[in-house]
C-alpha positions in Angstrom: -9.2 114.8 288.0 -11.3 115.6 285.2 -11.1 118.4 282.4 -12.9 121.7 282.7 -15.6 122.6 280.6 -15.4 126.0 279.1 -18.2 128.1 278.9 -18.5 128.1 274.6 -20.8 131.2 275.2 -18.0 133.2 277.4 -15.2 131.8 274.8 -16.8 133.4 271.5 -17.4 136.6 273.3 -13.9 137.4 275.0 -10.0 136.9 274.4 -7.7 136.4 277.1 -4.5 138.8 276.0 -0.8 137.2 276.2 -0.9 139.5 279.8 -4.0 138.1 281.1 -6.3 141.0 280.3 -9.7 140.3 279.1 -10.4 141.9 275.4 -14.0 142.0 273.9 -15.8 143.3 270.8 -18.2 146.2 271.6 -21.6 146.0 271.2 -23.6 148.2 268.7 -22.5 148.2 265.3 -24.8 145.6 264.0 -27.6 147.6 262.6 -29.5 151.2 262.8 -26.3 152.5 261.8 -27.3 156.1 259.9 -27.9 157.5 263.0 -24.8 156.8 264.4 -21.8 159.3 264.1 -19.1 158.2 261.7 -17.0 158.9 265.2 -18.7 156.6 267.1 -18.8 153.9 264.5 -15.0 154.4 264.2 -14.9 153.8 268.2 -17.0 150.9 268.2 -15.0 148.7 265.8 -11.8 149.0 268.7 -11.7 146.4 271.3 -12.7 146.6 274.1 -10.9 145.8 277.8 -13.0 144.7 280.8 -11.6 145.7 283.8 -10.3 143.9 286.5 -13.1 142.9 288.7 -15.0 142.2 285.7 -11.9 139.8 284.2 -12.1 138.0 287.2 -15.4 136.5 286.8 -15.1 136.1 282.9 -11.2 134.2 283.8 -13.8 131.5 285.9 -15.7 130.8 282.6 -12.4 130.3 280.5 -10.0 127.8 282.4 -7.6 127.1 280.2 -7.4 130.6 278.3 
């Protein structure tokens, strides 16, 4: 049987952790930042973890991750 392909997209956007969850950047600190509180900055720049149902269909796109 052939290899999988993994999607290169899904694979530079999320991290599958050593217990299977799935851990992404968050979205939103890339520019028009001075309107942003300091406190939500700070919050941005944490990981994120999809949850479960969403893991699911990301797991699909990374087979060997």
């Amino acid at each position: 049987m052939p290899k999988m392909k993994t999607r290169k997209a899904a694979a530079k956007r999320y991290h599958v952790t050593g217990t299977g969850k799935v851990r992404y950047k968050k979205q939103g600190l890339r520019h028009i930042l001075t309107k942003k509180t300091t406190k939500r900055k700070r919050n941005l720049r944490a990981t994120g973890i999809l949850s479960e149902s969403e893991a699911k269909k990301v797991r699909v796109l990374l087979p060997y991750n």
